[in-house]
N, CA, C and O atoms as CSV, one atom per row, in Angstrom:
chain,resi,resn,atom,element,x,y,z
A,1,UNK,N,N,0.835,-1.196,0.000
A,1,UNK,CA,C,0.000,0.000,0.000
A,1,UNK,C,C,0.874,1.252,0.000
A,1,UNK,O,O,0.426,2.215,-0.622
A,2,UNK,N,N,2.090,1.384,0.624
A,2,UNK,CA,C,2.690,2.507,0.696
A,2,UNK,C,C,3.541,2.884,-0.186
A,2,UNK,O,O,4.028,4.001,-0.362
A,3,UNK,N,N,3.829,1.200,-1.151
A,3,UNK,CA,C,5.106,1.697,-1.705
A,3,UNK,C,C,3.687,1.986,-3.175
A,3,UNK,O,O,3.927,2.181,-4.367
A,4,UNK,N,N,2.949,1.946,-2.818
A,4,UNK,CA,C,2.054,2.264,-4.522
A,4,UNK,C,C,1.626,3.950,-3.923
A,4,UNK,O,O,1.599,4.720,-4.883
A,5,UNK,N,N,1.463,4.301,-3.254
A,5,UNK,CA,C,1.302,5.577,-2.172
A,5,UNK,C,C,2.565,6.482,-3.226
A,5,UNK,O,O,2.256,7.361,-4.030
A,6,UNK,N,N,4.122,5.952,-2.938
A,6,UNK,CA,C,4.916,6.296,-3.282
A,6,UNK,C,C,4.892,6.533,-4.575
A,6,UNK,O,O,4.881,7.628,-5.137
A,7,UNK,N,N,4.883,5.331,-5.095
A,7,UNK,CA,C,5.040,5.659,-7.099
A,7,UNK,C,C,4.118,6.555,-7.401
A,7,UNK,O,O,4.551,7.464,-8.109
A,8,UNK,N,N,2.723,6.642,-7.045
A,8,UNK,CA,C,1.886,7.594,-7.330
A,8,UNK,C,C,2.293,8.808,-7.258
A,8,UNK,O,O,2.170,9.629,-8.167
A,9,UNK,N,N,2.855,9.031,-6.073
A,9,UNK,CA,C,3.724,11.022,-5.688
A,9,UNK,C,C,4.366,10.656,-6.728
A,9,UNK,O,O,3.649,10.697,-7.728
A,10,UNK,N,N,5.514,10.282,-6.941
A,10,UNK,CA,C,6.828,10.242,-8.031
A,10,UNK,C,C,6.163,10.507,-9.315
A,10,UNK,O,O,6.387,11.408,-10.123
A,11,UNK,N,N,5.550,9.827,-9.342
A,11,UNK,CA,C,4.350,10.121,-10.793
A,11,UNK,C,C,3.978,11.196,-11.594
A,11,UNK,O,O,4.059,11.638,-12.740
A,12,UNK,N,N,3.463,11.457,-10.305
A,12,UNK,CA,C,2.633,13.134,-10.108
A,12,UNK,C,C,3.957,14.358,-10.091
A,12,UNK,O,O,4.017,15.483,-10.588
A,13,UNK,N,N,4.642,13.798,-9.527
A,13,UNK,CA,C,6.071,14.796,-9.154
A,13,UNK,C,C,6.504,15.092,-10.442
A,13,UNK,O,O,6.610,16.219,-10.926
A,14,UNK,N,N,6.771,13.933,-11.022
A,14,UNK,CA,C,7.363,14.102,-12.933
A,14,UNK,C,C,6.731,14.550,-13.696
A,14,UNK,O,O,7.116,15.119,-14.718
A,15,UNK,N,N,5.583,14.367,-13.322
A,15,UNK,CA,C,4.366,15.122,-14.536
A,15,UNK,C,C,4.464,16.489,-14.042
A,15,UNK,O,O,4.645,17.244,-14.997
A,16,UNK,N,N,4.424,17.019,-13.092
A,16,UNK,CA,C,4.418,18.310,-12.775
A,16,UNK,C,C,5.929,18.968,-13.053
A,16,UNK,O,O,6.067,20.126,-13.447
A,17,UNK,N,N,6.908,18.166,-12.820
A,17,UNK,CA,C,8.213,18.542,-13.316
A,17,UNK,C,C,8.172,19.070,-14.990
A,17,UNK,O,O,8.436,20.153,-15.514
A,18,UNK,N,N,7.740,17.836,-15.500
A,18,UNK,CA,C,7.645,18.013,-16.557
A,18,UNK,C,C,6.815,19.199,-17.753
A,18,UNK,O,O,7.306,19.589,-18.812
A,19,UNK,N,N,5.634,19.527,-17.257
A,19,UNK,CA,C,4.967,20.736,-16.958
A,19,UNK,C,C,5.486,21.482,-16.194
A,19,UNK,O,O,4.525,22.241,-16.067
A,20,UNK,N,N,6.323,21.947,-15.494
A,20,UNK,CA,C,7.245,22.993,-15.367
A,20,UNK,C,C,8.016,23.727,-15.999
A,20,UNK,O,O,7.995,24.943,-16.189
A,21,UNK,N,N,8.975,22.629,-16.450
A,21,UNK,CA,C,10.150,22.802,-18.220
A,21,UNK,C,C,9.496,22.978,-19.272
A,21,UNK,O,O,9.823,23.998,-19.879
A,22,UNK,N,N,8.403,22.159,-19.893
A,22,UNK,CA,C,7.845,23.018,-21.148
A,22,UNK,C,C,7.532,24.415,-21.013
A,22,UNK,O,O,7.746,25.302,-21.841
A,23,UNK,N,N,6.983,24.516,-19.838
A,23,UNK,CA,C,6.226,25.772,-19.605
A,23,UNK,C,C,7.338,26.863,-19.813
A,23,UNK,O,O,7.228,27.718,-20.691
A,24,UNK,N,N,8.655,26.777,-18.773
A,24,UNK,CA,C,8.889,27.563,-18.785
A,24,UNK,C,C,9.697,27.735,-20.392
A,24,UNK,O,O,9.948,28.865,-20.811
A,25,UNK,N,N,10.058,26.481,-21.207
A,25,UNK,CA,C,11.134,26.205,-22.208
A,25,UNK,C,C,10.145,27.372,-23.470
A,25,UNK,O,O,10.648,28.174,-24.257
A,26,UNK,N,N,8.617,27.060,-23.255
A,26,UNK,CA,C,7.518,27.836,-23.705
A,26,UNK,C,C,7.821,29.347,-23.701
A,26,UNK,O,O,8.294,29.899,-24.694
A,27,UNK,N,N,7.570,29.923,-22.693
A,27,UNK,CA,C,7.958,31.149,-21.978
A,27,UNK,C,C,8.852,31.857,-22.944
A,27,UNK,O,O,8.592,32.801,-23.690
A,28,UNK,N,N,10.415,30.923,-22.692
A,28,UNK,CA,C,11.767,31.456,-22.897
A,28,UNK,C,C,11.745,31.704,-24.794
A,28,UNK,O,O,12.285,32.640,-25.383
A,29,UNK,N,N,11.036,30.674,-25.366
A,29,UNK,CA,C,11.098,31.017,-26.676
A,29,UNK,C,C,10.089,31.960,-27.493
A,29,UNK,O,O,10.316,32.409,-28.617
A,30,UNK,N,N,9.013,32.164,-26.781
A,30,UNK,CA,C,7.911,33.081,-27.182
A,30,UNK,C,C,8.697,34.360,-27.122
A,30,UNK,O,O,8.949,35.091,-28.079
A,31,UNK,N,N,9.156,34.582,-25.501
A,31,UNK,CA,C,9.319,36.015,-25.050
A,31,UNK,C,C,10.474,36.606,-25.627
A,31,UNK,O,O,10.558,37.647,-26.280
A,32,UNK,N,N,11.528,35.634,-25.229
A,32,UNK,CA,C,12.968,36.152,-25.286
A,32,UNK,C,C,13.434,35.488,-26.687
A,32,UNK,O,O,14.385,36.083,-27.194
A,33,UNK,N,N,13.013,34.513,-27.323
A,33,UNK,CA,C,13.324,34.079,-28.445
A,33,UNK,C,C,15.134,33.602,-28.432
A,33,UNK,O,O,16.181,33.778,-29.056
A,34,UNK,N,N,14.652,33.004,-27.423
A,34,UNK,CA,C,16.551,32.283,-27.274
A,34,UNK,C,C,16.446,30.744,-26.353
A,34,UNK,O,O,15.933,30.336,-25.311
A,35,UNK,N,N,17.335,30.198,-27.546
A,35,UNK,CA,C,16.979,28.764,-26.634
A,35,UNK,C,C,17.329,28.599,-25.237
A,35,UNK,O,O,17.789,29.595,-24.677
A,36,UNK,N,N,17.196,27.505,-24.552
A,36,UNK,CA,C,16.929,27.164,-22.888
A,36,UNK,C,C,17.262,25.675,-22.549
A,36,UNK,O,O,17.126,25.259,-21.399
């Protein structure tokens, strides 16, 4: 139960990681027009 508790956060953690970096990789090339 805990260690599926676990993978679930880690999961969620990477997906949100991951939606972090586009976002900001997003950001950096719209605004500033320079890679990241």
């Amino acid at each position: 139960m805990r260690s599926a508790y676990v993978l679930s956060f880690t999961q969620w953690g990477l997906l949100a990681w991951s939606t972090y970096v586009i976002t900001k990789r997003a950001f950096a090339y719209s605004v500033l027009r320079v890679p990241v």
